[in-house]
C-alpha positions in Angstrom: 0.0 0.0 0.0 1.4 3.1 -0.9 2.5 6.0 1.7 3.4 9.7 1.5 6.9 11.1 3.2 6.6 14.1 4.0 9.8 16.6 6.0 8.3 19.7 7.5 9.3 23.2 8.5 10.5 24.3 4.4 8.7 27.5 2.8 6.8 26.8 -0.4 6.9 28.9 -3.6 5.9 29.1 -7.1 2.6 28.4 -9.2 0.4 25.9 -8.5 -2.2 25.3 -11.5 -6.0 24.0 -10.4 -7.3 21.2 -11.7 -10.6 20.3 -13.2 -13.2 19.4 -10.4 -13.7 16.1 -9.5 -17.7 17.0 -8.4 -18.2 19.0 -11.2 -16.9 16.2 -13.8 -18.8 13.0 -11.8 -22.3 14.4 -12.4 -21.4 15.7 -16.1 -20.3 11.6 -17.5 -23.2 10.7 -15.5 -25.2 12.4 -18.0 -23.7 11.1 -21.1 -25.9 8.4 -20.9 -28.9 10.5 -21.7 -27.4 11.0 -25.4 -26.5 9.2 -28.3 -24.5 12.2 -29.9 -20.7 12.4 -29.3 -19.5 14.3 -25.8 -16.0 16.3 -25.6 -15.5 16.4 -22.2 -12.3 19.0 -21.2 -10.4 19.9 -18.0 -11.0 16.4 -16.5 -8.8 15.9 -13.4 -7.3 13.2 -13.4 -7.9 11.2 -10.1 -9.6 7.9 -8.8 -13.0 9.0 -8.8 -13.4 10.5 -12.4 -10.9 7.0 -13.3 -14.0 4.8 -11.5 -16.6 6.7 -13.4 -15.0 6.1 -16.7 -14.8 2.1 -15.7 -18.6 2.5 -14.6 -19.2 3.7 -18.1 -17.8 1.5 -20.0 -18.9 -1.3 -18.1 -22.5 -0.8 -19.5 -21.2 -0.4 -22.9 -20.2 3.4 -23.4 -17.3 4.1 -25.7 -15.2 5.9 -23.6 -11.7 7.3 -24.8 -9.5 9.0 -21.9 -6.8 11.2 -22.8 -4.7 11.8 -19.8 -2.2 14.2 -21.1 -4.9 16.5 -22.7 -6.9 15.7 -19.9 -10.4 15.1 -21.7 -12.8 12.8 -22.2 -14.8 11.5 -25.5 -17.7 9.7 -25.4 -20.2 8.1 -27.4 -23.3 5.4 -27.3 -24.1 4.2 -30.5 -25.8 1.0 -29.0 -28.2 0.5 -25.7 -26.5 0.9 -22.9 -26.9 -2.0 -20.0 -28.7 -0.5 -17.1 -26.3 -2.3 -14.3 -23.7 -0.7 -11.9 -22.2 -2.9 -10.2 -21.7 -2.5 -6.3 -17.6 -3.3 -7.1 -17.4 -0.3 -9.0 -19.5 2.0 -6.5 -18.3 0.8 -3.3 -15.3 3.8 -3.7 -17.4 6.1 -5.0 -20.6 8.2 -4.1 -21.3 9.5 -7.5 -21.9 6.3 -9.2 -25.2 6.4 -7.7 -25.7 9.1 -10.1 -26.2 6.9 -13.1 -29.8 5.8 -11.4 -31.6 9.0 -12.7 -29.8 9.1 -16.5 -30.6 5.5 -16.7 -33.9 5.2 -15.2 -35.3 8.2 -17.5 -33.5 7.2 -20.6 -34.1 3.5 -20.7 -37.3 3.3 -18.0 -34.8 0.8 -15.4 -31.9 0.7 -13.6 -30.2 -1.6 -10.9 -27.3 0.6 -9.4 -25.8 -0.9 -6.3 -26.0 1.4 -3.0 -23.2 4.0 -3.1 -19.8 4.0 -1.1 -17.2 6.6 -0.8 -15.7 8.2 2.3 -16.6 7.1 5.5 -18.0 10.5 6.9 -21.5 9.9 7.7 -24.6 8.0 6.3 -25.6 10.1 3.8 -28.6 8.4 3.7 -30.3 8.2 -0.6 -33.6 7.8 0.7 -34.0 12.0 -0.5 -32.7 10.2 -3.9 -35.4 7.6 -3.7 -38.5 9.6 -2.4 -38.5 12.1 -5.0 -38.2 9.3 -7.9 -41.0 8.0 -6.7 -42.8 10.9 -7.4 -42.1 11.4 -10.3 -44.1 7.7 -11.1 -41.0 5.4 -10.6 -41.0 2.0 -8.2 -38.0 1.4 -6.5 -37.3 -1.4 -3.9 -34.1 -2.0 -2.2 -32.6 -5.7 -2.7 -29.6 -7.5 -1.6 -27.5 -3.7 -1.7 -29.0 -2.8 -4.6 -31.8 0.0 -5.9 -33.7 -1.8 -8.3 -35.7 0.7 -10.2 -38.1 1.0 -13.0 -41.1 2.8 -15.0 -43.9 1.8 -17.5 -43.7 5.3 -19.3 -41.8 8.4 -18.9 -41.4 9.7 -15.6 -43.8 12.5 -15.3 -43.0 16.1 -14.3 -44.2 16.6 -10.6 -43.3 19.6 -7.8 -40.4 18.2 -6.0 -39.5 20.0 -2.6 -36.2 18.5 -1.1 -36.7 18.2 2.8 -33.1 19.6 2.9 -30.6 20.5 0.6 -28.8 17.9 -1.0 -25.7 18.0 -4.0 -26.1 14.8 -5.1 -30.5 14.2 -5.1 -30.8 17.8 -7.1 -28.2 16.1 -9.7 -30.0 13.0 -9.4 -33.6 14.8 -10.4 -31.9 17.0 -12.8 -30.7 13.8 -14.8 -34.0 11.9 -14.3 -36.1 15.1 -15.1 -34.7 15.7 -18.6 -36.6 13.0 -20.4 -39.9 13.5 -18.4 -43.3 14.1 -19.8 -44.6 17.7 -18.5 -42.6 19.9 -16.3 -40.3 19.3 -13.3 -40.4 21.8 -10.4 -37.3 21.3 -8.1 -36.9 23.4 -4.8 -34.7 23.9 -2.3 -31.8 22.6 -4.7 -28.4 22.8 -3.5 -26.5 25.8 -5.5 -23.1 24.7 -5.6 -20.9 25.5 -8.7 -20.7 21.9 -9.7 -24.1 21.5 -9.5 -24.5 24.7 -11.6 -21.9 23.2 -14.3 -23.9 20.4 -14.4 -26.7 22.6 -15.4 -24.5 24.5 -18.2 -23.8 21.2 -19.8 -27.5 19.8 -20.1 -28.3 23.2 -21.5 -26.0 22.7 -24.2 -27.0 19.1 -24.6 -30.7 21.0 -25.4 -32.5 19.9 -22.1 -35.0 22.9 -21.3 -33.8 23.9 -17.7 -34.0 26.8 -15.7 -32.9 28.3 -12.9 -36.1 30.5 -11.8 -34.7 31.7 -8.5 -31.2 31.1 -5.8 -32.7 27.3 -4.8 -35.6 26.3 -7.4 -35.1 25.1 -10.8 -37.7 24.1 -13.6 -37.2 21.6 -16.1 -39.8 20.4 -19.2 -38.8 17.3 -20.4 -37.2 16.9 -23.8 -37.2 14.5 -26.3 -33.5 13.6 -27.5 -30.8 15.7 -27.2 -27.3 16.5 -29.0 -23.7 16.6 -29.2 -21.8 19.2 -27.3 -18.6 20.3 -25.7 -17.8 21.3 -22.6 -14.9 22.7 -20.4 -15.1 21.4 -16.4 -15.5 24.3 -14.4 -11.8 24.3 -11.8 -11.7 22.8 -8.2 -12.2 25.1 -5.7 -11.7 22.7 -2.8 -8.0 22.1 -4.3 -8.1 25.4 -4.3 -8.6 26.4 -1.0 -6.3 23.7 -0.3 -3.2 25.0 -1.2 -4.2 28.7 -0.5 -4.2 26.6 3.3 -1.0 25.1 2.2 0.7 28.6 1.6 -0.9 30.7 4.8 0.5 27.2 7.0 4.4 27.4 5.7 3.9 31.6 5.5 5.0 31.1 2.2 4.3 33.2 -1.1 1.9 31.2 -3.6 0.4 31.7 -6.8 -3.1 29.9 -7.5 -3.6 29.7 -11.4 -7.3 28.9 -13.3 -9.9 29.8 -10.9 -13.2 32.2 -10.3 -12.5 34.1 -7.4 -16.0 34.7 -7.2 -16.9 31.2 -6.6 -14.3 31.6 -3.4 -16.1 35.0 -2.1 -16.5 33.1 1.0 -13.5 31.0 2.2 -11.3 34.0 0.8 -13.1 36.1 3.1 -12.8 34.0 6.2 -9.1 33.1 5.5 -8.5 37.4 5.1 -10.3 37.7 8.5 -8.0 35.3 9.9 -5.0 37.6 8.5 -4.1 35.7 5.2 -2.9 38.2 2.6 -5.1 37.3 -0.6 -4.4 39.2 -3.9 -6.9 38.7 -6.6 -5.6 38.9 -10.1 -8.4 38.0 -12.5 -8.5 34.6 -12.9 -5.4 33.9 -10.0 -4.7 34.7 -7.0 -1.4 35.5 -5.1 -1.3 34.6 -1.3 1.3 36.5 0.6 3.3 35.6 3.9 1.3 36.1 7.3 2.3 38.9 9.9 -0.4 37.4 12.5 -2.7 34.5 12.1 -5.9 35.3 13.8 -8.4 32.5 15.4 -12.0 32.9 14.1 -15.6 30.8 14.6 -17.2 28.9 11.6 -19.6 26.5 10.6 -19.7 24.7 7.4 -23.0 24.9 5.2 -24.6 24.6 2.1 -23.2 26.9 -0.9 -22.6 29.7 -0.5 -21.3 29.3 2.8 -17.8 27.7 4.1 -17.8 24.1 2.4 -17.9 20.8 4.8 -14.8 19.8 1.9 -12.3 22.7 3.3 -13.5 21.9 7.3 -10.2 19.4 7.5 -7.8 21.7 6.0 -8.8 25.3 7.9 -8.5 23.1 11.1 -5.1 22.7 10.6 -4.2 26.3 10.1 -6.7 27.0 13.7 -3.9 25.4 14.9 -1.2 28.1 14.4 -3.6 30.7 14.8 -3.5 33.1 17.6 -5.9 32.1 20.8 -8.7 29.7 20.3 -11.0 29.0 17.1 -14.5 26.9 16.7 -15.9 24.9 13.9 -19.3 24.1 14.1 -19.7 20.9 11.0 -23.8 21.6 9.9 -23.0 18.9 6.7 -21.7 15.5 7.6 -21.7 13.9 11.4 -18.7 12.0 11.4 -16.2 14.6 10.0 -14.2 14.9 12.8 -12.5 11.7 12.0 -9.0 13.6 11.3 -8.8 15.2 14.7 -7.6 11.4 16.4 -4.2 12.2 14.1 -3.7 15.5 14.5 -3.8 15.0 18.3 -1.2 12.3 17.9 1.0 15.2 15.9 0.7 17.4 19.0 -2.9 19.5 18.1 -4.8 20.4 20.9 -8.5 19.8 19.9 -11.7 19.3 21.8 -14.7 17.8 20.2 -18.2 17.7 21.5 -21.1 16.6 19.3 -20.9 18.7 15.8 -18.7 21.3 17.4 -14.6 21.4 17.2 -12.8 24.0 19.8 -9.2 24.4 18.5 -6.9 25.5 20.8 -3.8 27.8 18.4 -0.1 28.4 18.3 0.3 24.4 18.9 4.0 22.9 17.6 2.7 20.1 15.5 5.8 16.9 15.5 5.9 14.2 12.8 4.3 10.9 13.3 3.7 8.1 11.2 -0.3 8.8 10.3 -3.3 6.8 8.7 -5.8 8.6 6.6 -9.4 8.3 7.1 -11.4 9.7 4.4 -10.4 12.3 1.4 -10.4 16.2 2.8 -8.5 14.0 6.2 -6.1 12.9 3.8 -5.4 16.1 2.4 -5.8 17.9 6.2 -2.6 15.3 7.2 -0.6 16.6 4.3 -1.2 20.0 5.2 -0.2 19.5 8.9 3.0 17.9 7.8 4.1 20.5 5.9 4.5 22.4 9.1 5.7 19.7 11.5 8.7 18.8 12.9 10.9 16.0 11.7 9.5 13.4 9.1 5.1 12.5 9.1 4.1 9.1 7.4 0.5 9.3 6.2 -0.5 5.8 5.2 -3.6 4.8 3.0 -3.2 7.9 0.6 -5.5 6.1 -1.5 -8.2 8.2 -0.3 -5.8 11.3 -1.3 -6.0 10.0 -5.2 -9.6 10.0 -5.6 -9.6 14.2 -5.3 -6.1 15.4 -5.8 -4.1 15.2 -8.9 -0.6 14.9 -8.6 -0.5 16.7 -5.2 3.0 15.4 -4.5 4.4 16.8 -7.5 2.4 20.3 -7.5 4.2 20.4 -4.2 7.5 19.4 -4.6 7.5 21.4 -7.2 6.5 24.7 -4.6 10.0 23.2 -2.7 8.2 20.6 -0.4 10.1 17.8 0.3 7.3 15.1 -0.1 7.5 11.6 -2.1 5.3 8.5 -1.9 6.3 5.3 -0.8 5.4 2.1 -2.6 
């Protein structure tokens, strides 16, 4: 299994380039199977997840052609697709279940196995499942599996999510485009990758609307085209390495991203004294004079993001006095907190709610990764720590980051994996 090695205490510099996102991409080859028209896919990242999704694909018969270097993706269905995903190519990967709604409206069944993916709550599909149901499908749960299917189209209903939810608005987006009449969605989750996902049905010629910040109508279509269509960047890899330079007080340049997606974790990392200098689509993150503590709480777009939770704990920890998280998203996402303890991090957790206690020395340790943003939150810590960290099971690391290890080496971290 292989390992990072990472020595601590160096300064990092240079340009750091952002990858494609990984959540924007997952819901966009989702809905390739909606159309028998060639995709062009562009700025694909080039990580587990989006490397699962293509094996998903092509497992029920998409032609699939993955360019690494140029990072895109071409696709085409020129026969019927099989309506199977199969629970060993889902068990990594919470987006898979996203091929339930394409198939289901395209092909009127599916049988997609019960999603896996990080182990930081339930994340329960029933949201998924209830809304489906509305819309005239019948869905049973066998053996791990959704078994799901409809006579005729699925019909356009009113569909009010109890609470927001990424992944059911993609769902009911997919399943809605092929449905008789129209769809009504509210209180939709409004993240940028669920937004890009909208951009690229538009252009495949579904009929979809946004008609205010959290409702979205859709009237059903009946086939759609060829299109192509540039990944909007990663803004959690983003933040990330913004982290990664306000941690080591080191000058960094971020290159191909929207500051305006970022309006909010560039604000709370400015209020905690990180110098931020936007220069249309980069930014420039200057050397720290003092790091300030500060109280958040993670929730829904537009607010701070659950996915950056891991990393801005870390940098609590060299911040002056003490800081609080409060983690609205996921229940179990304090799963990192064990290892940073064990690197010298003074933490307390009770219930949903993280007290950080600042201007902590962190000290190597040999570590073991629990989830992705824990992964990347390790990384981060190690960077500043003393001696040499070990993080084991980086596997978790490759299903969001590309090439982390090399964008930082290249910055003047001394990190390298371990086979």
């Amino acid at each position: 299994m292989q390992k990072l090695e990472i020595k601590g205490g160096r300064k990092i510099s240079g340009t750091i380039k952002i990858s494609g996102s990984k959540n924007a991409t997952l819901p966009i080859l989702a809905a390739t199977i909606l159309t028998d028209k060639e995709i062009l896919i562009t700025n694909v990242p080039i990580v587990k997840d989006v490397e699962t999704m293509v094996d998903l694909l092509r497992s029920m018969g998409s032609d699939v052609i993955l360019n690494k270097k140029k990072k895109i993706i071409r696709i085409i269905n020129k026969k019927r697709l099989k309506t199977f995903a199969p629970y060993h190519l889902l068990k990594t990967m919470r987006a898979g279940v996203l091929v339930l709604g394409s198939l289901l409206t395209r092909y009127n069944n599916a049988k997609v196995s019960l999603p896996g993916g990080c182990a930081i709550g339930s994340r329960p599909i029933d949201v998924h499942l209830s809304a489906l149901k509305k819309m005239g499908a019948k869905i049973k749960i066998k053996d791990g599996y959704i078994i799901a299917s409809s006579k005729k189209n699925l019909k356009g209903s009113l569909i009010r999510f109890p609470k927001i939810s990424v992944g059911a608005t993609e769902n009911l987006l997919l399943a809605s485009c092929f449905a008789k009449g129209k769809t009504k969605l509210r209180n939709c989750a409004s993240e940028p990758e669920v937004k890009d996902l909208v951009v690229f049905l538009k252009k495949l010629g579904s009929n979809i609307n946004w008609v205010g910040k959290r409702s979205i109508n859709i009237i059903g279509v009946k086939k759609l085209r060829t299109t192509r269509h540039k990944v909007i960047f990663d803004r959690i890899e983003a933040g990330t390495y913004i982290i990664a330079s306000a941690l080591t007080n080191s000058t960094l340049k971020i290159k191909n991203i929207d500051p305006k997606i970022m309006s909010t974790e560039i604000d709370v990392l400015r209020k905690m004294g990180v110098t931020i200098i936007i220069k249309s689509n980069n930014l420039i993150v200057k050397p720290i004079k003092i790091l300030k503590n500060i109280n958040i709480s993670t929730k829904p777009y537009p607010g701070f993001p659950t996915d950056l939770q891991a990393q801005i704990m870390v940098l609590m920890t060299k911040a002056n006095g003490v800081s609080k998280i409060t983690e609205n998203i996921f229940e179990n996402r304090f799963m990192h907190v064990s290892e940073l303890r064990r690197m010298g991090a003074q933490i307390e957790i009770k219930g949903n709610k993280a007290v950080i206690f600042g201007n902590r020395k962190l000290n190597g340790a040999e570590l073991m990764a629990t989830d992705l943003r824990a992964s990347v939150s390790l990384v981060l810590a190690a960077l500043v720590a003393t001696n040499k960290t070990i993080i084991n099971r980086i596997y978790h690391l490759d299903r969001g980051y590309e090439k982390i290890e090399k964008k930082l080496s290249k910055c003047g971290a001394k990190i390298r994996r371990l086979q």
